[in-house]
LUMVO-485155 format. One record per residue (C-alpha): residue in three letters; x, z, y. Coordinates in steps of 0.02 Angstrom, whole numbers, padded with zeros to 5 digits, always signed. Layout:
residues N
PT/aa/east/up/north
PT/ALA/X/Z/Y;
...
end
This chain:
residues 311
PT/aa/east/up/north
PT/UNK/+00786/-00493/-00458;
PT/UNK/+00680/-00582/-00580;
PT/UNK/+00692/-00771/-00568;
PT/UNK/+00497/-00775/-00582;
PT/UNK/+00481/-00682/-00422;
PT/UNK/+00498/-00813/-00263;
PT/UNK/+00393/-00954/-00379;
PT/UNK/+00237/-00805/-00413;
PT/UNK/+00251/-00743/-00206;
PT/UNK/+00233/-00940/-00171;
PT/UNK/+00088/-00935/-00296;
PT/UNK/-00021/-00803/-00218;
PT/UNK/-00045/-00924/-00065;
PT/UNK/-00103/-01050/-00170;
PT/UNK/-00307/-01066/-00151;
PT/UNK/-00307/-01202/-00298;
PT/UNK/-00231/-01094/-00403;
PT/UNK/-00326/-00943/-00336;
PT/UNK/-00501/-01035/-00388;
PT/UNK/-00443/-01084/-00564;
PT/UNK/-00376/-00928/-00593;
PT/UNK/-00557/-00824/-00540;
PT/UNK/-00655/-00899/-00654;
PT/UNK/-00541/-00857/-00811;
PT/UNK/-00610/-00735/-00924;
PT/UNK/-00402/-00671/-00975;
PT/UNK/-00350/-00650/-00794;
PT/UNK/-00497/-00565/-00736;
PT/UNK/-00449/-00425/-00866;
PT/UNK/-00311/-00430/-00789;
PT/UNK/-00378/-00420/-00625;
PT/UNK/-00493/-00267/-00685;
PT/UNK/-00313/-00169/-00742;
PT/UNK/-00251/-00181/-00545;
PT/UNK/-00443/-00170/-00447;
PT/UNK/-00566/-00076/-00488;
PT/UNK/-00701/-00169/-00412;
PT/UNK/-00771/-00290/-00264;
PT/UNK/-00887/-00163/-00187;
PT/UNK/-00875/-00005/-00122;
PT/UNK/-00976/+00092/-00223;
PT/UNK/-00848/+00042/-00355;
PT/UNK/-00705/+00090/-00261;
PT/UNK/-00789/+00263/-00214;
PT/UNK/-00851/+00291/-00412;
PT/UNK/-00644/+00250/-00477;
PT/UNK/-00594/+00359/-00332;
PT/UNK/-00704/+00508/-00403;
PT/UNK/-00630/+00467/-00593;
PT/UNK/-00455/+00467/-00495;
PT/UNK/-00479/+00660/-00400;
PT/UNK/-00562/+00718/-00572;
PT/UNK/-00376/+00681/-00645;
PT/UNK/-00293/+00785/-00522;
PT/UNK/-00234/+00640/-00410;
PT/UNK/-00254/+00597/-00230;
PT/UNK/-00294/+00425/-00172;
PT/UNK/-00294/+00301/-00057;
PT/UNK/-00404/+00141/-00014;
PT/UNK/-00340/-00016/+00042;
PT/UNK/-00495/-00146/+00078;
PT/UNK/-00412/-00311/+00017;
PT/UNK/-00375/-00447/+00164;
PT/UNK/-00249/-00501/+00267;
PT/UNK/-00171/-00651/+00392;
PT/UNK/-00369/-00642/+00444;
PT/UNK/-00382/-00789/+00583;
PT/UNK/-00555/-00761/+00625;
PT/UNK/-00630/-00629/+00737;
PT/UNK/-00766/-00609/+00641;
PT/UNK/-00688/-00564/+00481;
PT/UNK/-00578/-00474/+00569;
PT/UNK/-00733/-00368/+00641;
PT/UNK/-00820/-00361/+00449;
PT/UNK/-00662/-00287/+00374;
PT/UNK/-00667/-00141/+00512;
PT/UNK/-00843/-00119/+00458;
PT/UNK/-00801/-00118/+00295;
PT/UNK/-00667/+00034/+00334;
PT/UNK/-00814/+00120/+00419;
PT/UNK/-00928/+00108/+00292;
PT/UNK/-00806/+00162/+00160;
PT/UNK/-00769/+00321/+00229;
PT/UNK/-00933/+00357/+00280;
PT/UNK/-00962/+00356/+00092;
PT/UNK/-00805/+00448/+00031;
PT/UNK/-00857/+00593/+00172;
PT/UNK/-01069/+00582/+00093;
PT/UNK/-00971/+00590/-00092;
PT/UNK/-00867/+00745/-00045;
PT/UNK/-00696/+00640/-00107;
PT/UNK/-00650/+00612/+00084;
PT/UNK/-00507/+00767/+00080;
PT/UNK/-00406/+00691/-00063;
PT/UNK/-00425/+00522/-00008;
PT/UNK/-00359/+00414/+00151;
PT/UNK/-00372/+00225/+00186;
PT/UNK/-00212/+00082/+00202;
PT/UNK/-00249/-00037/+00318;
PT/UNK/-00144/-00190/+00347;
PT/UNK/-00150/-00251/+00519;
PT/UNK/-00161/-00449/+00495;
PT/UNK/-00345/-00400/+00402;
PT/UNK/-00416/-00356/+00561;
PT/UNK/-00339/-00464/+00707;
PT/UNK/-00149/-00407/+00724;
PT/UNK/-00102/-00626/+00659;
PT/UNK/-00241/-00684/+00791;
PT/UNK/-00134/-00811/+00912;
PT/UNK/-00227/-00740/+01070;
PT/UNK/-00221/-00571/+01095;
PT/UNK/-00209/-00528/+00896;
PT/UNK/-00082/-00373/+00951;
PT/UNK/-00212/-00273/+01046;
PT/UNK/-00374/-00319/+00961;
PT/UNK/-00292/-00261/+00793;
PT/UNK/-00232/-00080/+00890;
PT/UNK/-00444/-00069/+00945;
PT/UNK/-00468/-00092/+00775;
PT/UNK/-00371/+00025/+00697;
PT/UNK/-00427/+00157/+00832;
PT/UNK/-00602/+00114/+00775;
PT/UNK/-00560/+00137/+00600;
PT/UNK/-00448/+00304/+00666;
PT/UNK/-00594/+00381/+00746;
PT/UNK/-00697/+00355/+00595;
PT/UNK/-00570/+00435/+00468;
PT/UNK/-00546/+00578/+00574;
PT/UNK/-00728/+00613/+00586;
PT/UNK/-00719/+00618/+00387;
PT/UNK/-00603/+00732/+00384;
PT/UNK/-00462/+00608/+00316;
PT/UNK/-00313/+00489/+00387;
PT/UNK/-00257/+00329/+00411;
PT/UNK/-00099/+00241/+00339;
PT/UNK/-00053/+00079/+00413;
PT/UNK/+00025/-00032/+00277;
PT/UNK/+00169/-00155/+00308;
PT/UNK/+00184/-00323/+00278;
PT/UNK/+00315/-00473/+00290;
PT/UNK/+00450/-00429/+00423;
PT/UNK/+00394/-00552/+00575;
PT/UNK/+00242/-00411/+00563;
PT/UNK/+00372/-00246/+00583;
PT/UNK/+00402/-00226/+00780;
PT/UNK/+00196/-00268/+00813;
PT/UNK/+00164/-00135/+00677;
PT/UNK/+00282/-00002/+00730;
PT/UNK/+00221/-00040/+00906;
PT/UNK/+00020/-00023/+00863;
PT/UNK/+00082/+00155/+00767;
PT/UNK/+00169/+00233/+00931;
PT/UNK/+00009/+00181/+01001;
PT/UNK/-00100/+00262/+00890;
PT/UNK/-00011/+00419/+00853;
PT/UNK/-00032/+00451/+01063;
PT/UNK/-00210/+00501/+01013;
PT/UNK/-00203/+00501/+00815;
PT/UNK/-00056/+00592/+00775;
PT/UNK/-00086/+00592/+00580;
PT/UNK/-00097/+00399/+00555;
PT/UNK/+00039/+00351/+00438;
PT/UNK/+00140/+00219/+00401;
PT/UNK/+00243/+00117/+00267;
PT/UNK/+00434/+00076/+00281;
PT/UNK/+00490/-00044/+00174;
PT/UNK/+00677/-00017/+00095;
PT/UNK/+00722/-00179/+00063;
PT/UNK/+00720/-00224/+00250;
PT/UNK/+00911/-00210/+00325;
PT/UNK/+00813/-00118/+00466;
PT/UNK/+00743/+00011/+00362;
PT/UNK/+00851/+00165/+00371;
PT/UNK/+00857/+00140/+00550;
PT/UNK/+00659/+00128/+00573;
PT/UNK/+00661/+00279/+00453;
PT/UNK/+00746/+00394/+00598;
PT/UNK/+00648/+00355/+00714;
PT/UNK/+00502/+00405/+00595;
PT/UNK/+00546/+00593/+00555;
PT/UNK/+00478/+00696/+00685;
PT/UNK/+00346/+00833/+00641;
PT/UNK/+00201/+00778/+00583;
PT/UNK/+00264/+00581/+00563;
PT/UNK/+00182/+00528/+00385;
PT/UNK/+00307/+00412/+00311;
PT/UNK/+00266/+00301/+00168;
PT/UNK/+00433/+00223/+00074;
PT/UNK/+00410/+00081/-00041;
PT/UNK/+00544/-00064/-00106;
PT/UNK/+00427/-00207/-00028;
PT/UNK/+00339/-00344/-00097;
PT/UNK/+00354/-00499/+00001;
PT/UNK/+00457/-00624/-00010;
PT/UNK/+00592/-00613/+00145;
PT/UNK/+00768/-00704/+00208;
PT/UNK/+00934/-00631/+00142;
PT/UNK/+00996/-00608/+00323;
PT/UNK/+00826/-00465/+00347;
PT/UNK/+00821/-00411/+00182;
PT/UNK/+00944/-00358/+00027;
PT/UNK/+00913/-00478/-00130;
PT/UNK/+00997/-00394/-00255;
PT/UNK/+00893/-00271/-00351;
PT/UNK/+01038/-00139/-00349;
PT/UNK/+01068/-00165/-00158;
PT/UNK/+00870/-00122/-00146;
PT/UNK/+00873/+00044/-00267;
PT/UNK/+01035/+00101/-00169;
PT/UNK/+00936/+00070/+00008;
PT/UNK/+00796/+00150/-00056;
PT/UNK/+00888/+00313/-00072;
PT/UNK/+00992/+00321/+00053;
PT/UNK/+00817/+00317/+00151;
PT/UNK/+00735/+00431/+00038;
PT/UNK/+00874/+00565/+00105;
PT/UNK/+00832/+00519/+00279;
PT/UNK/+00646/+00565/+00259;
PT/UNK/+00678/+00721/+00180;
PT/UNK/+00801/+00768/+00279;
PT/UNK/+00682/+00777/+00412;
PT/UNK/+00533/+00853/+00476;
PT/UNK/+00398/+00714/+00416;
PT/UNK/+00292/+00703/+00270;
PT/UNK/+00383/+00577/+00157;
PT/UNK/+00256/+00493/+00031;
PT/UNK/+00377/+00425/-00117;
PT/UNK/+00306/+00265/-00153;
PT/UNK/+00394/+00216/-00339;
PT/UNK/+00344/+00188/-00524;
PT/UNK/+00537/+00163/-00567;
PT/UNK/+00568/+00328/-00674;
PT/UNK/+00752/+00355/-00615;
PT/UNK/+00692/+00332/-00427;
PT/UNK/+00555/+00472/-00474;
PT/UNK/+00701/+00590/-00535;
PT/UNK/+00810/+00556/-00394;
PT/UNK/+00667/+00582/-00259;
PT/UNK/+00621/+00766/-00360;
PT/UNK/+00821/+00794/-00360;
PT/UNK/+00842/+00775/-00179;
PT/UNK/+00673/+00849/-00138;
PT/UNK/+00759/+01010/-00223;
PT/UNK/+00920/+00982/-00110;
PT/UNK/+00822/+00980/+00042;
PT/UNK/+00724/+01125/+00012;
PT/UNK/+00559/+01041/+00000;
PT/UNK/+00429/+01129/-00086;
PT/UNK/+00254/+01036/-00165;
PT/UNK/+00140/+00982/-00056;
PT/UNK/+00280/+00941/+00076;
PT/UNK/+00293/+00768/-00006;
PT/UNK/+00210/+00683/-00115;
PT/UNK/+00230/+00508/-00253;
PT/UNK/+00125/+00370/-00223;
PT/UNK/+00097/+00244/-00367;
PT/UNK/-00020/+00081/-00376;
PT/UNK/-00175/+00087/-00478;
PT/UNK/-00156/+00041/-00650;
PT/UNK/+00022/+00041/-00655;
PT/UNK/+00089/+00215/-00775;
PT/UNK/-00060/+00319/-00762;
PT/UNK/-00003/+00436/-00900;
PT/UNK/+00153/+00471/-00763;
PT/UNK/+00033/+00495/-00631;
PT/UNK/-00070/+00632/-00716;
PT/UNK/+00112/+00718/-00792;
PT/UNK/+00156/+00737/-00615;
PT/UNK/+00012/+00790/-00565;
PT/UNK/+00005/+00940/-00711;
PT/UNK/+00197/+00985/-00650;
PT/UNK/+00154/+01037/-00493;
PT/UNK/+00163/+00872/-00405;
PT/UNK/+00066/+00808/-00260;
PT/UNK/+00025/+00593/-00339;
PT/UNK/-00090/+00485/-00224;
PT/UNK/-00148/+00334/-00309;
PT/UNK/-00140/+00167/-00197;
PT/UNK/-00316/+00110/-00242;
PT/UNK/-00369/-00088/-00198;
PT/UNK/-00528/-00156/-00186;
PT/UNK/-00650/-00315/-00130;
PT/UNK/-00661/-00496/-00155;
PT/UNK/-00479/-00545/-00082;
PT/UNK/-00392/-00480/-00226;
PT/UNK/-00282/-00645/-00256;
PT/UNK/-00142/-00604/-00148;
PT/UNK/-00124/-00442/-00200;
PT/UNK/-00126/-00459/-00376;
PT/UNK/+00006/-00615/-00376;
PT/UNK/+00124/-00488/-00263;
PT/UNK/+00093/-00357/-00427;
PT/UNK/+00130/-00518/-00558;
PT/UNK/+00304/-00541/-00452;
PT/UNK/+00350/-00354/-00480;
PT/UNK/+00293/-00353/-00680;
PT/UNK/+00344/-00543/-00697;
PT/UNK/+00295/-00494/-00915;
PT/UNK/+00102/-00512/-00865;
PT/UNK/+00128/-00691/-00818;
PT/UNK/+00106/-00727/-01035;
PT/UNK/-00098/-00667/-01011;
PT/UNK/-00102/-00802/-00858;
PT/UNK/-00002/-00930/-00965;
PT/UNK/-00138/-00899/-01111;
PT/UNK/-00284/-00933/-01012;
PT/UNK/-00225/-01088/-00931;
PT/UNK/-00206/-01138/-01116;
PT/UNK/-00367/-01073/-01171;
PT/UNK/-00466/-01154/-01015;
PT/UNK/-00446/-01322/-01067;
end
């Protein structure tokens, strides 16, 4: 693990740095390479360029730890409105929404459990009426029991919402059991926060090995796994063991983050391959792109430059 990682997860809490680093011209290239926009007529116009390319998509409306009821209740509009627009554009049946939980009330100290589950079911409601799904996302572990517990809820009435399981939680390939059932949409990433060694595996090998062992789990089963990678021998595995297990396209698919190997994303799509692209957008992109830094620690040079060039 790189030893840039904990001090750039540390960083994307930091509001001092967060201002300094808005207003540089460098880093806002930067920015541009992992979010397409602020609004959502951006995010629906790079959606459009992203189905015209074969590939699948989904929307995550940047936010999260959200403390205020309000905001909370302005990001659920926000969801609303943005699939509203994806169903008007025609782009709704190749693209779903991520929400994260803590962006619309789930880290409120009173009550932030159920007000974030009325949420979701608003936002739910409103995907299913486009004709599309939800995906919950997953964040730092003290968040994985309340999440797990708002998707049993939902699923009662919403059976397609999805979810994310993250591999380099201990708990993983236990959580991923419990999550193959019919129907159960399964998204399987590495994880991006920064977590304890006694909840989570440190070593990058420990992660990769994780990750597989609950890749066969998922498509063992009788879910839709989403293979959430950009790590080229984790792609060939996944295909290798889809094979194994029978699976056929379209019973699986690879997920990948905007901006991050395109050219892979569009070969896979031309082999046959079902690729949704993890698509971020709005004005809290800070947290998210320091979480992307800590993965591809190399971009940190472009940030180093422009604290140079801003004096």
């Amino acid at each position: 693990m790189s030893l840039l990682r904990q001090p750039l997860l540390l960083l994307a809490r930091s509001t001092q740095v967060k201002r300094l680093v808005s207003t540089m011209p460098v880093s806002a290239g930067i920015v541009a390479s992992y979010v397409p926009g602020e609004s959502t007529e951006a995010a629906v116009a790079a959606t459009r360029t992203l189905q015209d390319d074969g590939l699948k998509v989904t929307l995550d409306f940047l936010g999260e730890d959200t403390l205020d009821v309000a905001q909370a209740e302005a990001t659920v509009a926000a969801y609303v409105d943005l699939l509203a627009q994806l169903a008007s554009a025609g782009l709704a049946h190749g693209a779903e929404v991520s929400v994260k939980l803590s962006a619309i009330g789930q880290a409120l100290p009173d009550g932030g459990h159920q007000l974030a589950l009325e949420h979701a079911r608003t936002i739910c409601r409103a995907a299913r009426n486009a004709g599309t799904t939800v995906t919950l996302d997953m964040e730092d572990h003290t968040t994985t029991d309340s999440t797990l517990s708002v998707l049993r809820d939902l699923r009662k009435d919403f059976p397609e919402t999805g979810a994310v399981l993250q591999a380099y939680l201990r708990r993983t390939e236990s959580d991923c059991r419990h999550l193959t059932a019919e129907g159960s949409r399964v998204r399987l990433c590495k994880g991006a926060y920064a977590e304890p060694e006694e909840v989570a595996f440190q070593d990058r090998l420990e992660v990769d090995k994780s990750y597989v062992r609950c890749l066969k789990v998922l498509l063992a089963g009788d879910g839709y796994p989403m293979i959430a990678t950009h790590d080229p021998r984790m792609i060939e595995i996944a295909a290798s063991l889809a094979s194994r297990f029978g699976r056929q396209p379209g019973s699986y698919e690879f997920q990948m983050l905007f901006g991050i190997r395109p050219e892979e994303q569009r070969r896979l799509a031309r082999a046959g391959e079902t690729v949704r692209v993890y698509l971020p957008y709005g004005v809290e992109w800070y947290g998210y792109l320091m979480r992307r830094l800590a993965e591809r620690p190399q971009n940190l040079s472009f940030f180093v430059k422009s604290l140079i060039s801003k004096k």
